[in-house]
N, C-alpha and C positions, 0 to 999 in steps of 0.2 A: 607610514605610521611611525610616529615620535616614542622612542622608548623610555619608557618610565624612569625617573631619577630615583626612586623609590625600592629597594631591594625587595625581592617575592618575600612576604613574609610564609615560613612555613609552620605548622602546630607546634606546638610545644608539646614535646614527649611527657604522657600525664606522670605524676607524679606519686611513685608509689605510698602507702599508705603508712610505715613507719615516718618515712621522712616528713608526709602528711603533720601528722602527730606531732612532730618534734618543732615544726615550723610553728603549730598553734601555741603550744604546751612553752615555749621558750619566754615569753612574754612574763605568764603568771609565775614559772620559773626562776626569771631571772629576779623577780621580784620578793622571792621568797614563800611565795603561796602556796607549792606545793612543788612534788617531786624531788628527785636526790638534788645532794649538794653538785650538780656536773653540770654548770651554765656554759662553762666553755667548750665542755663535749657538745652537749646538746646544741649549742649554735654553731658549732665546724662541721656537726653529722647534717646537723638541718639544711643548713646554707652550702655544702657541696654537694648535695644528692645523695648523698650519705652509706654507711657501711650497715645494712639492713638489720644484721645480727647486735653490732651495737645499738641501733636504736631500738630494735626487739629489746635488750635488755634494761637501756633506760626506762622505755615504756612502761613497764612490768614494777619497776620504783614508783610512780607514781599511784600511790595508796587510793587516792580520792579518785580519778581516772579510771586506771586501768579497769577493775571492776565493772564499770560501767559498760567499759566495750567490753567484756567478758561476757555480763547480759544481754547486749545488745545481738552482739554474733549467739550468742545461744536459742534467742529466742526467733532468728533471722535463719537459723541451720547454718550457718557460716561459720567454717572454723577455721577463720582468722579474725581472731578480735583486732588485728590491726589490716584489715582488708580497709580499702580506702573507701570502701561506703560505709564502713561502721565509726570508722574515726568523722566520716564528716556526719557522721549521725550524730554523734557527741558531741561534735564542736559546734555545730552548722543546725544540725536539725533535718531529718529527710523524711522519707516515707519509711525507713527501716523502725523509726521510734513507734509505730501501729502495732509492731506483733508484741511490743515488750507491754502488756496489759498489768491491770491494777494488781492481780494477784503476783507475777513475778516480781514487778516493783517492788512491791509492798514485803515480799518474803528477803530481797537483796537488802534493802532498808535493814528489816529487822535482824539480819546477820551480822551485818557491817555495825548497824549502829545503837543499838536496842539498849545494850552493855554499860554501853556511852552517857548514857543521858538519864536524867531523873524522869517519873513519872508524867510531868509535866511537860517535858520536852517531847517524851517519844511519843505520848497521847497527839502532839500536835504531828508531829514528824509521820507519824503513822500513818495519818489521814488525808495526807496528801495525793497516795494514789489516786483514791477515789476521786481525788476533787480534781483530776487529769494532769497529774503530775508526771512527766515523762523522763526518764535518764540523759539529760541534756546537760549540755556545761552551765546553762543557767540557771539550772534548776537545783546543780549542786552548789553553786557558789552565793546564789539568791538564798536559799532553800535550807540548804546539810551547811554548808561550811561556817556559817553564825551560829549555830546551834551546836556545834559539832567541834570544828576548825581542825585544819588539818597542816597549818605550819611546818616548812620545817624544823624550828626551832623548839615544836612540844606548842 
């Protein structure tokens, strides 16, 4: 038997869910869309597998985000909003987006953003859950962040 020229490839150790987070979040990030000013933390933590307690606490900057996995593990019983199925629930989209229904939505909505916006905007903004709007990263960037926006510049 001829042995392979090919090294065994073995799994890749999964990837815990801060660093998850910080790997997506670094893109819109570096661009200015959202999150603290920390592009260069956020892609040294990201990109070495990173120091879990600092990406906990960049996470938690992220205004327009974090939130989201906040509702997401609450309405999941998960209490890590940075568990790595909540973050790909936000990012990605999974089965975890099913338990967060129109009425938690819709109450997270009007906390965050109710304040924010004249009668016209939240009348639209409001009506989204119903219409199967789910806590997704496209949902806030499509969705909240034109109507909203969440810069960091203001």
């Amino acid at each position: 038997m001829l042995a392979s020229a090919e090294p065994a490839l073995r799994p890749a150790a999964p990837i815990s869910g801060p660093v998850l987070f910080a790997r997506y979040a670094y893109g819109p990030n570096r661009l200015g869309y959202c999150g603290p000013d920390a592009i260069e933390e956020l892609f040294g933590e990201g990109t070495s597998g990173g120091d879990d307690r600092a990406l906990r606490e960049l996470a938690r900057s992220f205004e327009g985000a974090f939130p989201y996995l906040e509702l997401i593990a609450q309405a999941n019983s998960i209490a890590d909003p940075l568990d790595r199925r909540v973050v790909e629930a936000y990012w990605l989209g999974n089965p975890l987006l099913d338990a967060v229904g129109p009425g938690l939505l819709g109450e997270s909505l009007a906390s965050r953003f109710k304040p924010r916006l004249g009668p016209d905007g939240w009348r639209w903004l409001s009506a989204t859950p119903a219409a199967r709007a789910v806590p997704v990263h496209a949902f806030h960037v499509l969705d909240v962040f034109p109507r909203i926006g969440l810069l960091r510049s203001g």
